[in-house]
DOVO-435532 format. One line per 8 residues: number of its first residue (from 0); their letters; for each residue x, y, z of C-alpha. Coordinates in pm, 1 decimal, decimal comma. Layout:
NUM) A) X:Y:Z  ...
//
This chain:
0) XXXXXXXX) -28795,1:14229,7:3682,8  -28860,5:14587,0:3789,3  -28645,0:14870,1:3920,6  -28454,0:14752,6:4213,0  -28639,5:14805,6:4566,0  -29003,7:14867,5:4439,5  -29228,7:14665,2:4589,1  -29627,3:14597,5:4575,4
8) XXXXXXXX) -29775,5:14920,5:4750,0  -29500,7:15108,3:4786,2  -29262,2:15338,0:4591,9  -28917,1:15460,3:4717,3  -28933,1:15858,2:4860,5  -28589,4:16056,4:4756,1  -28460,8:16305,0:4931,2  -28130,8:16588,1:4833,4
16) XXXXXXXX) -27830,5:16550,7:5037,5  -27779,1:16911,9:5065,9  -28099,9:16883,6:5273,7  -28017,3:16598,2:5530,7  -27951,8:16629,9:5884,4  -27577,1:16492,4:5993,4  -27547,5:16380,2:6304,3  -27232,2:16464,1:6501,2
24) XXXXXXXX) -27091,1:16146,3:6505,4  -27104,8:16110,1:6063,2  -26798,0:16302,3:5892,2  -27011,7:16599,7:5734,0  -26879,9:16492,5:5331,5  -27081,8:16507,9:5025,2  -27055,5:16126,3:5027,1  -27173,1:16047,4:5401,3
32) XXXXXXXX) -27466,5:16266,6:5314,8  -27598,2:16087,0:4997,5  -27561,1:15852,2:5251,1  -27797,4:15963,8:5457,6  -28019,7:16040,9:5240,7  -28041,9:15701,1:5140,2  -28151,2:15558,1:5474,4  -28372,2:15828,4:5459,8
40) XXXXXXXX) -28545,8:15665,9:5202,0  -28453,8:15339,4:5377,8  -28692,0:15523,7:5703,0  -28978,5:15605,8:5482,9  -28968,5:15228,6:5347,5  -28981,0:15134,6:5715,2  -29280,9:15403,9:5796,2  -29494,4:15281,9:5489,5
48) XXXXXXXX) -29448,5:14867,2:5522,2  -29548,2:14943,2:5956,1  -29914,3:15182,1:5772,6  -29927,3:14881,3:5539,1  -29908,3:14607,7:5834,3  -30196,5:14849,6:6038,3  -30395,3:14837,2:5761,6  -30385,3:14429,4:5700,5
56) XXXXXXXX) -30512,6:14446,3:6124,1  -30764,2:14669,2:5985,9  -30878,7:14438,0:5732,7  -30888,8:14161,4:6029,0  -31083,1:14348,5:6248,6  -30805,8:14328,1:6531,3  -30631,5:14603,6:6550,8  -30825,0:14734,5:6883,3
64) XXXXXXXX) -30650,4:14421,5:7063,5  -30303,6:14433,1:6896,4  -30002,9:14558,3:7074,2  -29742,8:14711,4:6819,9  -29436,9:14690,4:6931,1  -29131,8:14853,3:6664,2  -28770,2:14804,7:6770,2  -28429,0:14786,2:6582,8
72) XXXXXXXX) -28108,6:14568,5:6617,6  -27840,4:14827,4:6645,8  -27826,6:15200,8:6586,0  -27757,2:15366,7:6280,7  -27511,1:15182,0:6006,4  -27252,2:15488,4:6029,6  -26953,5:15533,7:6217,9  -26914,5:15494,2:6639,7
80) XXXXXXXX) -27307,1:15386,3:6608,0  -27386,0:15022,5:6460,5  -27159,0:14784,7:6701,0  -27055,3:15056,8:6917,6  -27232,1:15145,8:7227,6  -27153,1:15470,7:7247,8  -27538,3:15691,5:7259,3  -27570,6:15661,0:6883,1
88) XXXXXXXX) -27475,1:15296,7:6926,3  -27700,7:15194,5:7192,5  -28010,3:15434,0:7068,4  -28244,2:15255,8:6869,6  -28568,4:15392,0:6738,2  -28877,7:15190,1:6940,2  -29262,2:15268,8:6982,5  -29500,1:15104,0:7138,2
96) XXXXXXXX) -29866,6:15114,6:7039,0  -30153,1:15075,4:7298,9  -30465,8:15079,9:7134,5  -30649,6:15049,7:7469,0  -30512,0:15435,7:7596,8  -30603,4:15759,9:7487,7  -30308,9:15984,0:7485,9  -30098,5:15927,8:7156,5
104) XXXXXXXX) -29749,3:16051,6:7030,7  -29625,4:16093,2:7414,1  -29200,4:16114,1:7405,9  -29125,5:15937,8:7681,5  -28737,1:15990,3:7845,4  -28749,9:15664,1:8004,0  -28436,2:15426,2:7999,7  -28606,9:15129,8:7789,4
112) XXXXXXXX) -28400,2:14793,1:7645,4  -28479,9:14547,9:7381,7  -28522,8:14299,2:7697,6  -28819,7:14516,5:7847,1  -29036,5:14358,3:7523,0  -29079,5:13994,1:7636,5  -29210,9:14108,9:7963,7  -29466,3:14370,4:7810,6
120) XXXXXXXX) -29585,6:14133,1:7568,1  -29604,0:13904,2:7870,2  -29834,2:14159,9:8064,1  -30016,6:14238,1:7749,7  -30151,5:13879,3:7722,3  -30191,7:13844,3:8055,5  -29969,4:13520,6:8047,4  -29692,2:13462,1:8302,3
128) XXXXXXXX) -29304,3:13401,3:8255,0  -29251,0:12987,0:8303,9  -29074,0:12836,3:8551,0  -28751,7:12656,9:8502,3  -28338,4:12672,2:8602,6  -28068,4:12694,8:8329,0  -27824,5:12426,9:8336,2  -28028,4:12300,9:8612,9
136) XXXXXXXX) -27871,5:12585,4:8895,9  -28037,6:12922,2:8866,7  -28420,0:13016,7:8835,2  -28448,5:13178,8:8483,6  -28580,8:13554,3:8576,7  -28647,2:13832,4:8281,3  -28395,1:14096,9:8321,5  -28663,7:14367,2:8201,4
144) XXXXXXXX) -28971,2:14519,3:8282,8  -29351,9:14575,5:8129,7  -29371,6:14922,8:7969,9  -29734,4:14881,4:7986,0  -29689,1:15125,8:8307,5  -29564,1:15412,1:8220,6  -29695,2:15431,1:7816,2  -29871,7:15751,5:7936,8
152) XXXXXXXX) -29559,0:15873,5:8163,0  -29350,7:16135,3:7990,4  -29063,1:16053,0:8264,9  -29050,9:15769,0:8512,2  -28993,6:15892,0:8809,2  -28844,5:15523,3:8945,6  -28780,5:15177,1:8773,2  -28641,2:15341,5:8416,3
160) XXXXXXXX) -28327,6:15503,3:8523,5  -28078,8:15259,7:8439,7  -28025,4:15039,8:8141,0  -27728,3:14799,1:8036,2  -27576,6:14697,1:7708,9  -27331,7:14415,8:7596,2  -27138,1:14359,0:7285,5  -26942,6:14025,3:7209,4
168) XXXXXXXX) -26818,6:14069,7:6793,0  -27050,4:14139,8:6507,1  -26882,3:13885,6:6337,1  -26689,6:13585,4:6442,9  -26334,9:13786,1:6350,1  -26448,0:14107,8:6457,2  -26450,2:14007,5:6826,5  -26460,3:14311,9:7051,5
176) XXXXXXXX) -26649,9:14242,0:7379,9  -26791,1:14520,2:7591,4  -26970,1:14608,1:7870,9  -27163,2:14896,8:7942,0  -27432,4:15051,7:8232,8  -27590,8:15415,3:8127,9  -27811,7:15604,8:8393,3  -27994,3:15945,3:8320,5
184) XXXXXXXX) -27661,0:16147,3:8284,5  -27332,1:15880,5:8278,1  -27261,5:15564,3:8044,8  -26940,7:15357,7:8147,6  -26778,2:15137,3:7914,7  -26578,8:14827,4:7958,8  -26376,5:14765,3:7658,2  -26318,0:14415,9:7785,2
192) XXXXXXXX) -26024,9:14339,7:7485,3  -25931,5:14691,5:7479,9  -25555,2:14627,0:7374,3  -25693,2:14516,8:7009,6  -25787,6:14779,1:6780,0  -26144,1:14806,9:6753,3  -26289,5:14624,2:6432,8  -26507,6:14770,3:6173,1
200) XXXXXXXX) -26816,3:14492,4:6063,4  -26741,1:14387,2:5725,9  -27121,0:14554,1:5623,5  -26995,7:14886,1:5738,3  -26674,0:14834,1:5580,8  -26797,0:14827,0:5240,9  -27032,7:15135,3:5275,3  -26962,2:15448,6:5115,0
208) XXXXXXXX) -26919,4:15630,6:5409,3  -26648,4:15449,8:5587,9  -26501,1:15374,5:5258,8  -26440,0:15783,4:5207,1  -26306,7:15801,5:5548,9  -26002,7:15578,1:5531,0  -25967,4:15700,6:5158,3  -25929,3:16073,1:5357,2
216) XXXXXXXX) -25759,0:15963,5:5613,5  -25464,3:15752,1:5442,2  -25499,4:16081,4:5167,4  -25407,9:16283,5:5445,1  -25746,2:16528,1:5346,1  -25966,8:16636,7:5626,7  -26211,1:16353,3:5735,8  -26436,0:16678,7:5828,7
224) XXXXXXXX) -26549,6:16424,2:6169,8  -26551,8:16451,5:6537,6  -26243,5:16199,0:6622,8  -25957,3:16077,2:6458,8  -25885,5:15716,9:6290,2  -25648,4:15665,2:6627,9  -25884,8:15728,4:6850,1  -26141,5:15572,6:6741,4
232) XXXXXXXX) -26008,9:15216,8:6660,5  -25785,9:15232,6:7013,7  -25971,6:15267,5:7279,1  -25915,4:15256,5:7711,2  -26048,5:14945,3:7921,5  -26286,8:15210,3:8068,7  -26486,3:15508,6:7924,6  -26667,0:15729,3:8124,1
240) XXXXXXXX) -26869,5:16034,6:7982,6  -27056,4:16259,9:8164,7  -27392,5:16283,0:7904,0  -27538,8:16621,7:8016,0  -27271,9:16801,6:7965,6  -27081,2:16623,8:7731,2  -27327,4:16413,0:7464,8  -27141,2:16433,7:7225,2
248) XXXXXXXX) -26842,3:16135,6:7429,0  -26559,7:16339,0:7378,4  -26441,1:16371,1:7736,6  -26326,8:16004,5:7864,2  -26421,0:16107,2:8294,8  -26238,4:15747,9:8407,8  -25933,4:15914,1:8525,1  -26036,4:16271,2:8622,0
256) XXXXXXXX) -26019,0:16252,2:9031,1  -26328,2:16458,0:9044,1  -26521,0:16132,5:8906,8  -26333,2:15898,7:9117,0  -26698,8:15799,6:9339,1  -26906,3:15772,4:9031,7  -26660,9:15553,8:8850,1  -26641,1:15329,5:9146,4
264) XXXXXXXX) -27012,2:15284,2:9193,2  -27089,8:15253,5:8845,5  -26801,2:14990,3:8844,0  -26982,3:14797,4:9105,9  -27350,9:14821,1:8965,3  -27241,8:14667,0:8615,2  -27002,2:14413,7:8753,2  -27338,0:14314,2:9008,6
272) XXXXXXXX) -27538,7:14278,7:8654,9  -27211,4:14101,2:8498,9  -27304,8:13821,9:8824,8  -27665,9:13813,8:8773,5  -27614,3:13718,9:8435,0  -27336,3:13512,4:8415,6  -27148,6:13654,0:8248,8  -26879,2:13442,4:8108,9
280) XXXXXXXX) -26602,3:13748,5:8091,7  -26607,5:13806,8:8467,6  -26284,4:13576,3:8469,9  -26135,3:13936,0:8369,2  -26216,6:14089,6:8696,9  -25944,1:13812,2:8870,4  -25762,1:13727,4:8569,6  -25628,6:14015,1:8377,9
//
């Protein structure tokens, strides 16, 4: 019973799609920004459930020794963000609460991952990683690092410079594997299957905003975006994008001569990563 999304303590916020911000990689249409405004509500769902989990510690009398950590599973559900891993695909919104230090609200422009929260939670509790081999031949070892560190460090200035990503399919028949290292000002990308087009998650299919983008695009109308259809689903074996001067990933650097040294050391850093983790798709480095 009810209206649809109200829940105890909470009422949805609404906000005009005339007033939305649209990110460079959403076509700019009246239907991509209701859109948006709808996850904006979605955000301010998000915002009022984490104030009503703070106050439930308060209640407990714990929330001096609790360590909030937020993270999310993908970026944004809009086009070349959720399964890509282009900037908008690989940024996720994370904080990390320590109750223990007095500066608040710092923006820190380290290079975290998803994998860096097992090994602050770790160093939180003071408890250490346990000792054992997978499939009996390698020491397990945590890829990632404690933020505890550098919580009251604007910018690193060594250990957060670097961070990798990996995609296999979102679902089992939209298999697109990739690869990808990103420092402070490049991100490579390994389209490992790059000869297939590149799928769209069935989720993302259905949303209004991709819907109205094929609808333009087999129309013929302007899809009022920052790529075309052909672009976007075919893509290279390897993207390289300079991301200071170029954030928006327009400019594939692989071939350009010019970028010839970074390509090739950025080639060998995530194919070293590929080894450390065993990769099962570095059978494509000898077996094309």
């Amino acid at each position: 019973g009810g209206e649809h999304g109200i829940i105890p303590d909470w009422t949805p916020a609404h906000y005009d799609p005339a007033d939305v911000l649209v990110p460079y990689h959403v076509p700019d249409t009246p239907v991509a920004r209701q859109d948006l405004a709808n996850q904006y509500t979605s955000i301010s769902r998000l915002d009022q459930g984490i104030g009503l989990m703070i106050k439930e510690l308060d209640a407990a009398g714990i929330t001096e020794d609790t360590l909030i950590m937020m993270i999310s599973d993908n970026g944004i559900p809009f086009p070349a963000a959720k399964t890509n891993l282009y900037e908008r695909g690989m940024g996720e919104p994370m904080f990390v609460h320590n109750p223990k230090l007095q500066q608040k609200g710092l923006h820190s422009k380290a290079l975290v991952s998803s994998v860096d929260m097992v090994p602050t939670a770790l160093h939180w509790a003071g408890a250490a990683y346990p000792n054992y081999t997978i499939w009996g031949k390698k020491d397990a070892e945590l890829q990632g690092k404690s933020l505890l560190p550098i919580l009251e460090v604007e910018e690193p200035t060594e250990g957060f410079d670097t961070v990798y990503a990996s995609h296999q399919m979102h679902e089992v028949t939209m298999y697109y594997p990739m690869r990808v290292i990103r420092n402070k000002s490049y991100r490579l990308i390994l389209n490992i299957a790059y000869r297939l087009e590149y799928p769209i998650a069935g989720d993302l299919y259905g949303s209004p905003t991709y819907q109205d983008l094929l609808q333009r695009n087999a129309s013929g109308q302007s899809l009022h975006w920052y790529k075309t259809i052909d672009q976007y689903f075919n893509r290279p074996k390897w993207e390289l994008f300079n991301l200071d001067s170029d954030p928006m990933e327009l400019t594939n650097l692989a071939s350009d001569p010019a970028h010839a040294q970074i390509l090739s050391s950025m080639k060998a850093q995530l194919k070293s990563w590929q080894q450390e983790t065993n990769d099962p798709w570095l059978i494509k480095y000898t077996h094309e």
